[in-house]
C-alpha positions as CSV (number, residue, x, y, z in Angstrom):
1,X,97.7,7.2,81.0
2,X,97.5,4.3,83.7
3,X,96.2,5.4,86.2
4,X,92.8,8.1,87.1
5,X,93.0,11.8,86.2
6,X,92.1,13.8,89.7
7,X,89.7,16.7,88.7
8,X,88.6,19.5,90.9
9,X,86.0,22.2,89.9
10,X,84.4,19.0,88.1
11,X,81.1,20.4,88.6
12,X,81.5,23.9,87.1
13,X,81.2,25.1,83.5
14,X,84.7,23.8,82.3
15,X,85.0,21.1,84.4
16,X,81.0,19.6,83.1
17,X,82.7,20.4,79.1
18,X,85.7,18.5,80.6
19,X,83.8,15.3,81.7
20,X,81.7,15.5,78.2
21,X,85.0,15.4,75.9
22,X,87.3,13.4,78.1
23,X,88.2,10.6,75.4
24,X,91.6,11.4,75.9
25,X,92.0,9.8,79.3
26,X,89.5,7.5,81.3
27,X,88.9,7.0,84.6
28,X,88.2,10.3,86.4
29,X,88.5,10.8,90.4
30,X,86.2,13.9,90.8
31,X,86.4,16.2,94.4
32,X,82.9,17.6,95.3
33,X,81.7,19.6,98.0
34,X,79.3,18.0,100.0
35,X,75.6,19.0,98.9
36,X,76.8,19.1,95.8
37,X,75.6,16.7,92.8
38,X,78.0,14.1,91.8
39,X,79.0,13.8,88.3
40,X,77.8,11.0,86.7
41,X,80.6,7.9,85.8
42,X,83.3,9.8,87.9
43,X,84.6,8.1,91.2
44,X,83.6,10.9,93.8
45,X,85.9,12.2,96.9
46,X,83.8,14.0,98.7
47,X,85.7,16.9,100.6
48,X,87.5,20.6,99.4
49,X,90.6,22.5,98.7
50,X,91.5,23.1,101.9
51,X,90.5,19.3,103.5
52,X,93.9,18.0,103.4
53,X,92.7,14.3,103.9
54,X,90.4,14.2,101.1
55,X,92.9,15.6,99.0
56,X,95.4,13.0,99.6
57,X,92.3,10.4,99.0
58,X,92.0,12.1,96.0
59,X,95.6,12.4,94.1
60,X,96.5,8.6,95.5
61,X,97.7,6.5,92.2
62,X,96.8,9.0,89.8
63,X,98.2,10.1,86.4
64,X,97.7,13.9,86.4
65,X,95.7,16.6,88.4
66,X,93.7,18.6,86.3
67,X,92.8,21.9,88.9
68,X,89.8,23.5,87.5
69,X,88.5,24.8,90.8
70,X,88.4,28.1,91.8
71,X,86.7,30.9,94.0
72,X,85.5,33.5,91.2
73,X,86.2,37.0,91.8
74,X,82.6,37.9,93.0
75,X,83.9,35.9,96.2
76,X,85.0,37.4,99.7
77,X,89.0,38.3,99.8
78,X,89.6,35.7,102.3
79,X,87.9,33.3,100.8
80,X,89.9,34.2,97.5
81,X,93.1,33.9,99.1
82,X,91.8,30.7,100.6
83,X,90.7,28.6,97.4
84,X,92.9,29.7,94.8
85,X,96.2,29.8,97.0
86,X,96.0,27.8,99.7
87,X,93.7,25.6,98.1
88,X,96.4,25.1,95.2
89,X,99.3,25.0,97.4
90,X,97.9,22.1,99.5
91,X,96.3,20.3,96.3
92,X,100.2,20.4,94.9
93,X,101.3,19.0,98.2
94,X,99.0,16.1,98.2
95,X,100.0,15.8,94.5
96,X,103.7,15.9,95.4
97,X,103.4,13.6,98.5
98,X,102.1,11.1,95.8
99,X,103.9,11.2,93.2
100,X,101.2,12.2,90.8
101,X,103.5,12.9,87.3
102,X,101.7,16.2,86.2
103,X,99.7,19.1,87.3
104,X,97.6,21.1,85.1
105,X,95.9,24.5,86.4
106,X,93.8,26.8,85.2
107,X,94.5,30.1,85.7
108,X,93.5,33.6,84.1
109,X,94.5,35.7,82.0
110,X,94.1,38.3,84.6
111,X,96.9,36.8,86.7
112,X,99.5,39.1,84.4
113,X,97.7,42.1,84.3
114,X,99.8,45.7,85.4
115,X,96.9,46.7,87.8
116,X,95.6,44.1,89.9
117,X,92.9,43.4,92.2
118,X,92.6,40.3,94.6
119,X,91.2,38.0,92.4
120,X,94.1,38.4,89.6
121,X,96.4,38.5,92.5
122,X,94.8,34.9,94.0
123,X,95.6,33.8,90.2
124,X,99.0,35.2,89.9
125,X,100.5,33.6,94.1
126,X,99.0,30.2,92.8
127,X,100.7,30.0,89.4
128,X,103.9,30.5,91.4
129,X,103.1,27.9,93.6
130,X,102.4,25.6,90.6
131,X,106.1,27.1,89.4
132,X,107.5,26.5,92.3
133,X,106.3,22.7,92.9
134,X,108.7,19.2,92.0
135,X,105.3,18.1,90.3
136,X,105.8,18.8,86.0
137,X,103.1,21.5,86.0
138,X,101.0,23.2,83.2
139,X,99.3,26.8,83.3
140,X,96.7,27.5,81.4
141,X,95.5,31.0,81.8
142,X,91.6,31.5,80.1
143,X,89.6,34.4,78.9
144,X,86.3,34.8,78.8
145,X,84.5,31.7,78.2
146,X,81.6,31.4,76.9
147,X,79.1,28.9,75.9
148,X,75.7,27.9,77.5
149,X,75.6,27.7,81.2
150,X,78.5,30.5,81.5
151,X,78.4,33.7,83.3
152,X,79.1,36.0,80.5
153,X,76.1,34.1,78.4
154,X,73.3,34.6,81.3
155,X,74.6,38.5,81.8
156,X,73.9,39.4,78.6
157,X,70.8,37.3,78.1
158,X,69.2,38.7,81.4
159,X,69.5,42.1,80.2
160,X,69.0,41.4,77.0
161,X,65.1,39.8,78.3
162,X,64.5,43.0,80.2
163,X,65.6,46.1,78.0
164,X,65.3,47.3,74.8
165,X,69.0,48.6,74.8
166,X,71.6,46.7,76.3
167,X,74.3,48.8,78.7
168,X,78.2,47.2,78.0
169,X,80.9,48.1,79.4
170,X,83.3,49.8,76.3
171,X,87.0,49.5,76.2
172,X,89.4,47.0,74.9
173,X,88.6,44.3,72.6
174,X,87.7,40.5,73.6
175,X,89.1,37.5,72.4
176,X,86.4,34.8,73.8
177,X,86.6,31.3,73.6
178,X,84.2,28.5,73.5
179,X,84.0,26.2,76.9
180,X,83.8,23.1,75.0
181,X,87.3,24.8,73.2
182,X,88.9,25.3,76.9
183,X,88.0,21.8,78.0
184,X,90.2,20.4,75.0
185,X,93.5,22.6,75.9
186,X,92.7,20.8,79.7
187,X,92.7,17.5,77.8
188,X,95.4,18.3,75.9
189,X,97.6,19.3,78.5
190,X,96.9,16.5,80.9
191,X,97.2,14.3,78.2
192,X,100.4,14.8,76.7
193,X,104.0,14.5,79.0
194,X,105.8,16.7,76.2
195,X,103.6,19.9,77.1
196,X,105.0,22.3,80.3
197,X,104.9,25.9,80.9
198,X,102.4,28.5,81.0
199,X,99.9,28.8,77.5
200,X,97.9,31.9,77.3
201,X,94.3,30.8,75.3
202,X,92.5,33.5,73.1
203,X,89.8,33.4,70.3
204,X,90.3,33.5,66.7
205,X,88.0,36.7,66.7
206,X,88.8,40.1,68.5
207,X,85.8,42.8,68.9
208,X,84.1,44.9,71.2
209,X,82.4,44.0,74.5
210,X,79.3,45.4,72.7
211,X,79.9,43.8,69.7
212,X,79.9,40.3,70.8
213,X,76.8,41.0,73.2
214,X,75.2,41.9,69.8
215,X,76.2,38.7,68.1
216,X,75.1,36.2,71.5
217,X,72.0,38.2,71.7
218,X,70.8,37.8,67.7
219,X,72.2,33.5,68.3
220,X,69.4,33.5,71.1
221,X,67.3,35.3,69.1
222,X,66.9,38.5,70.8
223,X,67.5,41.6,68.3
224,X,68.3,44.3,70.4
225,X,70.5,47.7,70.6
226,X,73.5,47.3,72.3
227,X,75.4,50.5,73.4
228,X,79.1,50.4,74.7
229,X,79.4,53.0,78.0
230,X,82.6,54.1,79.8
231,X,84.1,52.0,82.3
232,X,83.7,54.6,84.9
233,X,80.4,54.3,84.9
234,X,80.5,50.5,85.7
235,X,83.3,51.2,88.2
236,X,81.3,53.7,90.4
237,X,78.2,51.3,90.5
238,X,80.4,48.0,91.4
239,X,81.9,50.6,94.0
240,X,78.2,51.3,95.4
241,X,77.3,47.5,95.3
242,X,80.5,46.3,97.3
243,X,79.9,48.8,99.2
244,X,76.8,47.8,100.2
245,X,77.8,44.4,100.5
246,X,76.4,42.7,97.6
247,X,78.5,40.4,95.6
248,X,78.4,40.4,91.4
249,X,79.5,42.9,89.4
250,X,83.0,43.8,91.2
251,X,85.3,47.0,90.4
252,X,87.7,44.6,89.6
253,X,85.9,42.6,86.9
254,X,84.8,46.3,85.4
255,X,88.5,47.2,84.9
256,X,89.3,43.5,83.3
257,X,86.4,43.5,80.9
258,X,87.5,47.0,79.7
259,X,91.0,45.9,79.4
260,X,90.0,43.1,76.7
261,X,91.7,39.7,76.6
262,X,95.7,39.9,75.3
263,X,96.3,37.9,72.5
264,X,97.3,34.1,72.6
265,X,101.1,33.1,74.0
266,X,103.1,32.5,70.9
267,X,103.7,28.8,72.2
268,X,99.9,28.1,72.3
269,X,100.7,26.1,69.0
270,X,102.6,23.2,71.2
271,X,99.0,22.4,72.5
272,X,97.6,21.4,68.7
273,X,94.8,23.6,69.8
274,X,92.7,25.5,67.4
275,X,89.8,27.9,68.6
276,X,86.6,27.9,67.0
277,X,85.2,30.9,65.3
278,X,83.1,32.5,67.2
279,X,80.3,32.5,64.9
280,X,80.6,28.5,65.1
281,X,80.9,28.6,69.0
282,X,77.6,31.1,69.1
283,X,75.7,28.4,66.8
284,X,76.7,25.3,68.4
């Protein structure tokens, strides 16, 4: 690649595994909020999504635009809608404007679920903005990740330090992948001008919620009891909570854990990507 890769979300769980493995490409041009740290040996545009000047400062003479960005779905609607469409759509501009080659985004693999909420519908209007852009673009759409640092990691763990049994939410099986694992597809699909589409990631193992709590919990050394409970359960108390006002734990994410993860997009081999076991990614 000639010229600098333009990251956002660069100082987030996959975009940090990003800037650790990036030997695939060099020079990075990273946006950051301001009041936020700067990643180390990354030129830095300060700014956001929705900045329209610091996005064209960002995406000038660059190779590729690796969007990792994105409001989660413990976020505000508006702000939602905001960040992960508009924010996309004018990032593609910028990108277009320039004529940056490729685009790669990160999506979810909630954007294609039958019942959706706003977050999976945030997902789903910007991959059809990446579809609908001139700019050759690349959808990724991620599971659970996991790793140190990530959300699903300090849930468990902070139950798992308070109570003798550990509450799960039961339902479909997960197919979680490592974030150092992610970051590589990213690399991967920034990297090489063959790749286009959309790629659906999953892990080599599938088990229960409750069952991969159990196996995190006994890798940080905590032996507890782990007990699987029916989603409803979850769903009335993320009810009561947004109710209340209080973001975490949304309705939303209740349905989506209990769904599981789908399995991987048949084309997922075109990336030369392998997922670790998970009993490697728990050890590492």
């Amino acid at each position: 690649m000639i010229g600098p890769v333009a990251v956002t979300g660069a100082t987030g769980l996959l975009g940090r595994a990003v800037l650790r493995a990036r030997p695939g490409f060099g020079a990075v041009r990273a946006l950051v909020r301001d009041g936020s740290t700067a990643p180390d040996g990354v030129e830095v545009v300060r700014g956001h999504l929705l900045d329209r000047d610091a996005l064209a400062k960002l995406v000038q003479g660059c190779s590729g635009v690796l969007h990792l960005a994105a409001a989660m779905g413990s976020s505000p609607t508006s702000e939602m809608h905001d960040i992960n469409v508009n924010g996309t759509r004018r990032l593609l501009e910028a990108a277009e404007a320039a004529g940056v080659p490729r685009f790669v985004f990160t999506s979810s693999v909630a954007a294609r679920r039958p019942e959706q909420g706003p977050y999976s519908q945030s997902k789903a209007l910007a991959e059809e903005r990446v579809d609908e852009a001139s700019v050759e673009g690349v959808i990724l759409r991620l599971p659970v990740l996991y790793g140190p640092g990530s959300q699903v990691e300090a849930a468990v763990l902070g139950l798992g330090r308070k109570l003798p049994v550990v509450p799960v939410i039961g339902g479909g099986l997960l197919r979680p992948v490592h974030v150092d694992d992610a970051a590589a597809a990213c690399i991967a699909a920034i990297t090489r001008p063959d790749l286009g589409g959309t790629y659906t990631l999953a892990g080599s193992d599938a088990l229960a919620f409750a069952d991969f709590a159990t196996l995190l919990l006994r890798a940080r050394g905590l032996d507890r009891r782990v007990v699987g409970l029916p989603p409803s359960l979850f769903v009335a108390a993320a009810a009561g909570l947004q109710l209340l006002g209080r973001r975490g734990v949304t309705v939303e994410s209740v349905r989506a854990a209990a769904a599981g993860t789908p399995p991987a997009s048949t084309n997922l081999a075109q990336l030369g990507w392998t997922p670790r076991p998970l009993s490697a990614g728990l050890s590492s």
